[in-house]
DRENDO-1510 file (C-alpha; in Angstrom, 1 decimal, always signed):
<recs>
REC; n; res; u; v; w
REC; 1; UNK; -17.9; +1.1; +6.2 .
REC; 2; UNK; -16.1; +3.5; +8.9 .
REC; 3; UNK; -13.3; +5.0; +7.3 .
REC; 4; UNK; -10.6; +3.6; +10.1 .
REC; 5; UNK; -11.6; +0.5; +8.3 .
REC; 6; UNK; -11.3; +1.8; +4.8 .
REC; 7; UNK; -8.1; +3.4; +4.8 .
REC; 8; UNK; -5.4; +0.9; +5.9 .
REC; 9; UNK; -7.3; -1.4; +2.8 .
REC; 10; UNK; -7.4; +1.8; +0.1 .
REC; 11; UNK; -3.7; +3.4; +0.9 .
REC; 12; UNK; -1.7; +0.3; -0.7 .
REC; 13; UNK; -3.5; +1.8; -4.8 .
REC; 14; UNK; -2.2; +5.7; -3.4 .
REC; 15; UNK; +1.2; +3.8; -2.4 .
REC; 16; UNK; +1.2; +1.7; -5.8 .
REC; 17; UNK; +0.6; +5.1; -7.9 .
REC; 18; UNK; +3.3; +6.8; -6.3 .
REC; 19; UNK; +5.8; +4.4; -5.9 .
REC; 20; UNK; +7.6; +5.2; -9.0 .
REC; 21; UNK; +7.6; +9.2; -8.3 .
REC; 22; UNK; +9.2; +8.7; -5.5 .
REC; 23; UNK; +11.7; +6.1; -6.7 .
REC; 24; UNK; +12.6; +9.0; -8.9 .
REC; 25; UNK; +13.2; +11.9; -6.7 .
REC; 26; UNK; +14.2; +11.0; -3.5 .
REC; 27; UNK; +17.8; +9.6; -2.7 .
REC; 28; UNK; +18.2; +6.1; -4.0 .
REC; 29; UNK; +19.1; +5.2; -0.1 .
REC; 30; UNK; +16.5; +7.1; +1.4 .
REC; 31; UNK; +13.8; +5.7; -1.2 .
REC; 32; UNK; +14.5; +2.2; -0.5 .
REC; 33; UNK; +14.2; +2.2; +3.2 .
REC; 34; UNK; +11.1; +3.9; +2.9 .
REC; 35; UNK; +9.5; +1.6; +0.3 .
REC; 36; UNK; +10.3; -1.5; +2.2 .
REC; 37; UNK; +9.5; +0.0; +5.1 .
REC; 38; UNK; +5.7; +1.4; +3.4 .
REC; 39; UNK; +5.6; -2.2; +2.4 .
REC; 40; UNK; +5.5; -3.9; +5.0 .
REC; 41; UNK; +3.5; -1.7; +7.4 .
REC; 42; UNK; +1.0; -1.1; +4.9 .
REC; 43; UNK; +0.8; -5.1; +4.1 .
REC; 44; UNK; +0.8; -5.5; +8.6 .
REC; 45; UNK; -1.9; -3.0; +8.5 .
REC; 46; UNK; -4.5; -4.1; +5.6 .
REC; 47; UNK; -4.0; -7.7; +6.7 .
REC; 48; UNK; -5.1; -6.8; +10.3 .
REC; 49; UNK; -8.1; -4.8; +9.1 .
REC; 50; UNK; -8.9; -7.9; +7.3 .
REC; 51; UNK; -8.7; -9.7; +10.0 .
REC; 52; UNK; -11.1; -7.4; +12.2 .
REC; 53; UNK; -13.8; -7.9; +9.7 .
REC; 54; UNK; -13.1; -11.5; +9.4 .
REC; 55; UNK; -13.3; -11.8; +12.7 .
REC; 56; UNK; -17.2; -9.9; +13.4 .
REC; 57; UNK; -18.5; -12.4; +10.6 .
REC; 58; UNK; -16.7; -15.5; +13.1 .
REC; 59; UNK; -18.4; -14.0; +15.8 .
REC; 60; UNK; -22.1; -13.5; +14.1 .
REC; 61; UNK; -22.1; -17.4; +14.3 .
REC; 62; UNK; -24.1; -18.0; +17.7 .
REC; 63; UNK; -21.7; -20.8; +18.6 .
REC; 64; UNK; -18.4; -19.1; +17.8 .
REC; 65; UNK; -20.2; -16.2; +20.0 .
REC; 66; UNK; -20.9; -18.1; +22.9 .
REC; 67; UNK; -17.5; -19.8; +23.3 .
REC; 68; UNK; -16.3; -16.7; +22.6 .
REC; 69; UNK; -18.6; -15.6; +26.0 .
REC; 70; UNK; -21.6; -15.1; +25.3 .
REC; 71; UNK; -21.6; -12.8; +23.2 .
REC; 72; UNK; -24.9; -11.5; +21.4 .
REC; 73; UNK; -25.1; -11.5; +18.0 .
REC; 74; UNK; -27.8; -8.9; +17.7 .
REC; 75; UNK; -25.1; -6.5; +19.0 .
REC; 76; UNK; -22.6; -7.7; +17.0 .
REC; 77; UNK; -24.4; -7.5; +13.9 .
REC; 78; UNK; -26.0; -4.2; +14.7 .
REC; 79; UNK; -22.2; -2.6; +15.5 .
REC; 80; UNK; -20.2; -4.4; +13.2 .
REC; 81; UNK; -18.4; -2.0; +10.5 .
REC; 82; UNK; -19.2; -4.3; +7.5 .
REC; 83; UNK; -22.1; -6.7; +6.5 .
REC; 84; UNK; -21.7; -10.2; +6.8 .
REC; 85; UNK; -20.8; -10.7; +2.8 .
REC; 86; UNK; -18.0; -8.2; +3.2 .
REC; 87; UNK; -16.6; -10.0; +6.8 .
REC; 88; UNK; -17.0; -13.8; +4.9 .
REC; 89; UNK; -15.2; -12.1; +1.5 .
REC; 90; UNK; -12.3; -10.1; +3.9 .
REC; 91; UNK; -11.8; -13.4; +6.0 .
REC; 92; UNK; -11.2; -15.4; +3.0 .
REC; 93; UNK; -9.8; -12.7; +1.3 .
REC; 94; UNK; -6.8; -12.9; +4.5 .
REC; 95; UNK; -6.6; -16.5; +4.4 .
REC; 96; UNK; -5.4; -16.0; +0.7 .
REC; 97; UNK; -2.9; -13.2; +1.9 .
REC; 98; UNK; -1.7; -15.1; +4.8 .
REC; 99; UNK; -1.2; -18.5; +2.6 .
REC; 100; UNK; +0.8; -16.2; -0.1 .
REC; 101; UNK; +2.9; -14.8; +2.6 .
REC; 102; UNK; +3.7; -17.3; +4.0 .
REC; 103; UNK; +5.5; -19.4; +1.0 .
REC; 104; UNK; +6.9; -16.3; -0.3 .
REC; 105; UNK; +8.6; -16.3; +2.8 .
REC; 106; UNK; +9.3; -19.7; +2.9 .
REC; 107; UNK; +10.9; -19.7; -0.8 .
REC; 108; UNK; +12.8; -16.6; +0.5 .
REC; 109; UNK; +14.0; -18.1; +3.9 .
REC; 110; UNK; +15.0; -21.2; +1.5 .
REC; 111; UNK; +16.9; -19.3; -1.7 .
REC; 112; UNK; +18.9; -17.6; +1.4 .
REC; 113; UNK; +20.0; -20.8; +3.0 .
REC; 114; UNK; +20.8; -21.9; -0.2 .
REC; 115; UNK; +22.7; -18.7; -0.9 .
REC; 116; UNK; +25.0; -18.6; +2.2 .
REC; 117; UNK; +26.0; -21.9; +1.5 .
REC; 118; UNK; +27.3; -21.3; -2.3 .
REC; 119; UNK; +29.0; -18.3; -0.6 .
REC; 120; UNK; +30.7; -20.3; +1.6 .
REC; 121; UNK; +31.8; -23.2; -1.1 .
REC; 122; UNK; +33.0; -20.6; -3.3 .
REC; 123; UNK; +36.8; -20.6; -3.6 .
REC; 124; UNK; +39.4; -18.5; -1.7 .
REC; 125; UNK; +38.6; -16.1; +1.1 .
REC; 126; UNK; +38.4; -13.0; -1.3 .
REC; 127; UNK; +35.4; -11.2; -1.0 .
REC; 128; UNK; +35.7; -11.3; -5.3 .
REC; 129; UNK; +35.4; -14.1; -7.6 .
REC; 130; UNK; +36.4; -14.1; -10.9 .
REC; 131; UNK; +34.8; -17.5; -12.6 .
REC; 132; UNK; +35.8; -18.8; -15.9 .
REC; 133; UNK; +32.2; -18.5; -17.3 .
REC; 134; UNK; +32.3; -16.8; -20.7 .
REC; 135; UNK; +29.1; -15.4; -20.4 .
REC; 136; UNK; +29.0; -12.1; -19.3 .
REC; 137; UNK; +27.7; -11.4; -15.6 .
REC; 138; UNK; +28.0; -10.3; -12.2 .
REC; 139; UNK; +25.9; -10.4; -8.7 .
REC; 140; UNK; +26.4; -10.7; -5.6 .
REC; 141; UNK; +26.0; -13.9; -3.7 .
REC; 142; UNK; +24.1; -13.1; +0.0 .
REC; 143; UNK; +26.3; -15.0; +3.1 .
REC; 144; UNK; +27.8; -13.7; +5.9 .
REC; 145; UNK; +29.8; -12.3; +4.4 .
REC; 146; UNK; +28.3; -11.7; +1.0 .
REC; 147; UNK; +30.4; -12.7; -1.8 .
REC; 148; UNK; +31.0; -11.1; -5.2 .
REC; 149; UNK; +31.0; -13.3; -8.7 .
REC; 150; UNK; +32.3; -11.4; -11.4 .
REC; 151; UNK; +32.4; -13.5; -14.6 .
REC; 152; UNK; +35.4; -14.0; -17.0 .
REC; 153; UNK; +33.0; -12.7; -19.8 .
REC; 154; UNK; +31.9; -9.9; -17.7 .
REC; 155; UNK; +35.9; -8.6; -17.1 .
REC; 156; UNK; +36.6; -8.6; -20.6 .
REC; 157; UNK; +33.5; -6.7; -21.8 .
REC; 158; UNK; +34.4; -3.5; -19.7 .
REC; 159; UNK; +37.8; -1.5; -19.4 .
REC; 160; UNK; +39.7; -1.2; -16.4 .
REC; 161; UNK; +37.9; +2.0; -15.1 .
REC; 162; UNK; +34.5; +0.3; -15.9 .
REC; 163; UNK; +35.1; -2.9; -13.9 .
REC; 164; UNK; +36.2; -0.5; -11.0 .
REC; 165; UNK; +32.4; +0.7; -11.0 .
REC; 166; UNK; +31.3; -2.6; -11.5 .
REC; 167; UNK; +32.9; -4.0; -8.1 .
REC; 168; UNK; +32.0; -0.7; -6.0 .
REC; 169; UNK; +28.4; -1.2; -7.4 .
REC; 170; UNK; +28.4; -5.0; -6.0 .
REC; 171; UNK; +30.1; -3.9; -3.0 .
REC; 172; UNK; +27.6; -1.4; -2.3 .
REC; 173; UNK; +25.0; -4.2; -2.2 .
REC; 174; UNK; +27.3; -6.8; -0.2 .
REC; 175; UNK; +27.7; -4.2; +2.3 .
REC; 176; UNK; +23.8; -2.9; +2.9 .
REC; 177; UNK; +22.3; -6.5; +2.2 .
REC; 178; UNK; +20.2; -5.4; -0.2 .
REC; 179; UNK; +18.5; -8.7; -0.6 .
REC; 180; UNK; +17.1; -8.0; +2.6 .
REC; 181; UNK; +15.1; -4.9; +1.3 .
REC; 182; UNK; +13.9; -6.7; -1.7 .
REC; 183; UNK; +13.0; -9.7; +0.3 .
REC; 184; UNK; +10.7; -7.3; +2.7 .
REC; 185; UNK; +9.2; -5.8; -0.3 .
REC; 186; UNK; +8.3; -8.9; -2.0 .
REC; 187; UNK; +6.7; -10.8; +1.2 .
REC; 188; UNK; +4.7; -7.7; +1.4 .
REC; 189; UNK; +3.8; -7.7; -1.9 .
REC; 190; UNK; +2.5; -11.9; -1.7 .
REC; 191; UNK; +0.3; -10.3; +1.2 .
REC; 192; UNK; -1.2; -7.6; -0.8 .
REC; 193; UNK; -1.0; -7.9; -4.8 .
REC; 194; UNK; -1.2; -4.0; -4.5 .
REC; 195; UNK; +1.8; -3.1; -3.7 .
REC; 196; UNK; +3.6; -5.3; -6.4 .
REC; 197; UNK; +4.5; -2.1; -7.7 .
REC; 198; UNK; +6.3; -0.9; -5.0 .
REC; 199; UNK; +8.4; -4.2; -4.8 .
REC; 200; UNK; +9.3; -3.4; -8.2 .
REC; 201; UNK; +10.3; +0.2; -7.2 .
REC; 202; UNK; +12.4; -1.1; -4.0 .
REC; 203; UNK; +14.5; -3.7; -7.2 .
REC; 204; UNK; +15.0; -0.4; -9.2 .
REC; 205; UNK; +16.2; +2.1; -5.8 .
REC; 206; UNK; +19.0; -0.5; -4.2 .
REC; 207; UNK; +20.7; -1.0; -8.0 .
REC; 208; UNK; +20.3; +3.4; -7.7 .
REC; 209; UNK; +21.6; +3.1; -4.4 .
REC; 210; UNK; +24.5; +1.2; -6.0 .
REC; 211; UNK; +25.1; +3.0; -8.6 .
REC; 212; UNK; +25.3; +6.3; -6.6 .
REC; 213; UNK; +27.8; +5.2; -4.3 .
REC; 214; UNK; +30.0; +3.7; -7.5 .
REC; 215; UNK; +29.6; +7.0; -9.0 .
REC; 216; UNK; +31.1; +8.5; -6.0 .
REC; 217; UNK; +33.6; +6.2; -4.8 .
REC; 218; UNK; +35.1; +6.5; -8.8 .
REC; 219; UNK; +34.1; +10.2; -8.2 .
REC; 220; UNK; +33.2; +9.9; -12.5 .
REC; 221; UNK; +29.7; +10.1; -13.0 .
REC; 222; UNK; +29.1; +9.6; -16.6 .
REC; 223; UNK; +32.1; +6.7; -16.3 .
REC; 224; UNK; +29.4; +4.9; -14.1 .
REC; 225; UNK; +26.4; +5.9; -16.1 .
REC; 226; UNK; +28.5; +4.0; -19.7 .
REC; 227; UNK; +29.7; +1.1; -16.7 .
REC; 228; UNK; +26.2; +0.2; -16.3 .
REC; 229; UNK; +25.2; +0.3; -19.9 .
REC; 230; UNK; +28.0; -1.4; -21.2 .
REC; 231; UNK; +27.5; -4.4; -18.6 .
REC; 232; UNK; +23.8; -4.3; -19.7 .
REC; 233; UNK; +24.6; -4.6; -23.2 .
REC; 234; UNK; +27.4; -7.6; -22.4 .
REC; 235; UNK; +24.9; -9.6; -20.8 .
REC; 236; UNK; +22.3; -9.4; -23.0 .
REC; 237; UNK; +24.3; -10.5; -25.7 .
REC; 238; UNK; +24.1; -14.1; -24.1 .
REC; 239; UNK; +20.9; -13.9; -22.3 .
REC; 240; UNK; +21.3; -17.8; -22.0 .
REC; 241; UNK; +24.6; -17.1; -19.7 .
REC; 242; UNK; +22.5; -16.0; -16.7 .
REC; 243; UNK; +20.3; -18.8; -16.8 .
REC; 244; UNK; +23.7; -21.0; -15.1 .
REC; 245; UNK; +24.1; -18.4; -12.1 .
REC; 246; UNK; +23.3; -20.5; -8.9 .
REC; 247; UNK; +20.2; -21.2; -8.9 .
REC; 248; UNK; +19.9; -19.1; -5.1 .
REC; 249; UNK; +21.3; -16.3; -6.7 .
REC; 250; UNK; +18.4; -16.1; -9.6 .
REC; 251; UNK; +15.7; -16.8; -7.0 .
REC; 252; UNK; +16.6; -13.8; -4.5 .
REC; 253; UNK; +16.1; -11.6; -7.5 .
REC; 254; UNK; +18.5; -8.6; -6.4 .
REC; 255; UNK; +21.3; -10.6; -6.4 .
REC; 256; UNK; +22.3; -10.7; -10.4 .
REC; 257; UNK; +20.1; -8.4; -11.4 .
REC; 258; UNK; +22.2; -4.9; -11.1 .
REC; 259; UNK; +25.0; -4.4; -13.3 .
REC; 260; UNK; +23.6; -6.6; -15.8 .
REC; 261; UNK; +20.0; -5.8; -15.8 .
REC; 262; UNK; +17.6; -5.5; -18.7 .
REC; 263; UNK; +17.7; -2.5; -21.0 .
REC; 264; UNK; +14.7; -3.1; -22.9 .
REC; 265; UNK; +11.1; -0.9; -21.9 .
REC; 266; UNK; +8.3; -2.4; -20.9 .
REC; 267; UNK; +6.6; +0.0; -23.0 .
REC; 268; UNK; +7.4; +2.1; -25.5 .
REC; 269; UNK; +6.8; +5.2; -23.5 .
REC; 270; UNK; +8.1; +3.9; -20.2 .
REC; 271; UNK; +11.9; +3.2; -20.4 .
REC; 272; UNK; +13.2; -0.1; -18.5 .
REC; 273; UNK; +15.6; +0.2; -15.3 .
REC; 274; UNK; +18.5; +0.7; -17.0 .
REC; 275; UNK; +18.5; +3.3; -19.6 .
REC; 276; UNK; +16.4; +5.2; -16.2 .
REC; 277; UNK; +19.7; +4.5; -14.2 .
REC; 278; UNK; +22.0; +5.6; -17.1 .
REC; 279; UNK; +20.2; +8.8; -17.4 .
REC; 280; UNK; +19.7; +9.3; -13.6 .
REC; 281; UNK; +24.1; +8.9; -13.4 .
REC; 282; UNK; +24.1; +11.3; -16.4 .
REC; 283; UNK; +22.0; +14.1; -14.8 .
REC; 284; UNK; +23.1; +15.9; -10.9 .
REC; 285; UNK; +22.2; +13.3; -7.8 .
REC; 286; UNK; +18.9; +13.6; -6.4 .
REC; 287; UNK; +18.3; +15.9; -3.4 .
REC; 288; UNK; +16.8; +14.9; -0.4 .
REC; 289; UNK; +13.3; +16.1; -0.7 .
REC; 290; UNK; +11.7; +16.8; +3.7 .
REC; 291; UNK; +8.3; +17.6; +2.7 .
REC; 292; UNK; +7.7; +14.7; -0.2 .
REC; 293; UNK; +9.6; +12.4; +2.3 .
REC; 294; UNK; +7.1; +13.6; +5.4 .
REC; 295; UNK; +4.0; +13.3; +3.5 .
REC; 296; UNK; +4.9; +9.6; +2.1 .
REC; 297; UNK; +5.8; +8.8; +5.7 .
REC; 298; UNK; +2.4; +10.5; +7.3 .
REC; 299; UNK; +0.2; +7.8; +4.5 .
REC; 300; UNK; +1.9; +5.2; +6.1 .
REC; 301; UNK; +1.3; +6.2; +9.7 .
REC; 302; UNK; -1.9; +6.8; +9.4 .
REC; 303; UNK; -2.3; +2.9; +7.9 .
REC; 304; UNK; -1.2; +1.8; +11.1 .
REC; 305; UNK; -3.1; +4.2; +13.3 .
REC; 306; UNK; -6.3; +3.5; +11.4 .
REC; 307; UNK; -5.7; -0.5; +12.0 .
REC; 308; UNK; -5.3; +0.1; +15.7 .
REC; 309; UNK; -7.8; +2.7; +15.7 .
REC; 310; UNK; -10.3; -0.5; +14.0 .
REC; 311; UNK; -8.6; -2.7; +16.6 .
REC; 312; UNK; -9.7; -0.3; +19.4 .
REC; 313; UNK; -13.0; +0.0; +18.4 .
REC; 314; UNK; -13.9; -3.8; +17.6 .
REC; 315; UNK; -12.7; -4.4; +21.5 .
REC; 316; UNK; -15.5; -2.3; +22.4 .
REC; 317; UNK; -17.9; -3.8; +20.4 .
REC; 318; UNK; -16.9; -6.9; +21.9 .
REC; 319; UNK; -16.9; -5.6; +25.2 .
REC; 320; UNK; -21.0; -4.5; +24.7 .
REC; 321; UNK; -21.9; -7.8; +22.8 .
REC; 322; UNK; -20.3; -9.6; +26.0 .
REC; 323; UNK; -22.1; -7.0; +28.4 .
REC; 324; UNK; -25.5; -7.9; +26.4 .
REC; 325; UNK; -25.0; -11.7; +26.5 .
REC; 326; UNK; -25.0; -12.2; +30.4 .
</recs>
């Protein structure tokens, strides 16, 4: 198989393997745009390879080949980049990744709608709610503009200083719709199961994001760094409390899931978000890094320039199967 071909469909594993690194060391801003930017071209570029082969095994079908203009199939089958198992499997293989795509989307698109109009039917014109709820939590509620639930529970369980983080945090993510970044990521992600871990790793780099720019509006590092593990700890105490946030708020993921994230690991070795963002606060800010940030972004270019290289190239095989056929 030519390697324009190969590479736009093997890049999303490199992208997966690295995704943490890079979460890691770059800036918590920088790191998410790039992410759910990677996402999304690299999900663009292996679906349109995909379709390229999909489309040569179409094509090897003498009827599809003569509506298409008389095409000849010996030409088509003598030039096309894959064998006519691997077209069938890649053009059902996009059918899958278009149908998955296309509900994530939809259940996105949905949980947003849903989501601006809680925002709007929350009380007062404050940008902050306070709710009664004893439970301890907080998120932020997407709308234009985004609103900020702070629990009663939640207030209580942090000092004054500490809930100060706690509302720059939110704010951070009201004010750079972070759901959107997520969202990106995660359509990407239904489009190729690949690059579900660098979904995961755009989650982890907004609430970084956030938690940098607490950390310097409250200019108190390790009082953001005890913030976040304090308001971890409060909400797992009830982990039944965050099963009554709006139900919008629990489908867009982001929303909810900062402050009061999970402190548990997945694995004994591999610490879970939080206690990683309580030691990232407790350690110097990360420093932009030009020549990882270059050679993440030339992986990613060349996804896309291989796709449209394989686009160029199966125009002029079609091109010569059409010359052949008249």
């Amino acid at each position: 198989m030519p390697l324009m071909i190969c590479l736009p469909l093997v890049l999303p594993l490199l992208a997966a393997a690295s995704a943490r690194p890079l979460a890691g060391r770059l800036p918590p801003a920088v790191a998410s745009w790039l992410l759910a930017g990677s996402a999304l071209v690299l999900a663009a570029a292996s679906s349109a390879v995909l379709g390229l082969l999909g489309l040569t095994a179409l094509l090897r079908i003498p009827l599809a080949a003569a509506a298409a203009g008389d095409m000849s199939v010996q030409v088509l089958s003598r030039g096309a980049p894959a064998s006519l198992p691997v077209a069938v499997a890649a053009g059902a293989l996009l059918a899958v990744s278009v149908t998955a795509a296309g509900r994530a989307l939809w259940r996105r698109i949905g949980a947003l709608a849903a989501a601006f109009g809680q925002a709007r039917r929350l009380p007062g014109g404050a940008q902050v709610v306070v709710t009664d709820d004893e439970a301890a939590d907080a998120y932020t509620l997407p709308g234009w503009p985004c609103r900020i639930v702070v629990t009663a529970g939640m207030m209580r369980a942090l000092t004054t200083a500490e809930r100060q983080v706690l509302l720059a945090h939110e704010r951070t993510h009201a004010a750079w719709f972070h759901f959107l970044f997520t969202s990106a990521a995660r359509v990407a992600a239904a489009a190729n199961p690949l690059l579900r871990p660098v979904a995961s790793a755009v989650g982890y780099t907004v609430e970084r994001w956030a938690d940098e720019r607490a950390a310097a509006v409250t200019g108190n590092r390790p009082l953001a760094a005890r913030a976040v593990a304090r308001a971890a700890m409060a909400a797992a105490a009830d982990p039944a409390g965050r099963t009554r946030r709006p139900v919008a708020a629990a489908a867009l993921g982001i929303v909810g899931a900062g402050m009061a994230g999970g402190m548990a690991g997945v694995r004994r070795d591999r610490p879970g978000p939080v206690p990683r963002r309580v030691a990232a606060l407790l350690s110097p800010p990360p420093r932009p890094q030009l020549l990882l940030l270059v050679l993440a972004v030339l992986l990613v270019a060349v996804s896309g320039v291989s796709a449209l290289e394989a686009s160029r190239d199966l125009h002029g095989l079609l091109e010569l199967a059409q010359a052949a056929g008249r």
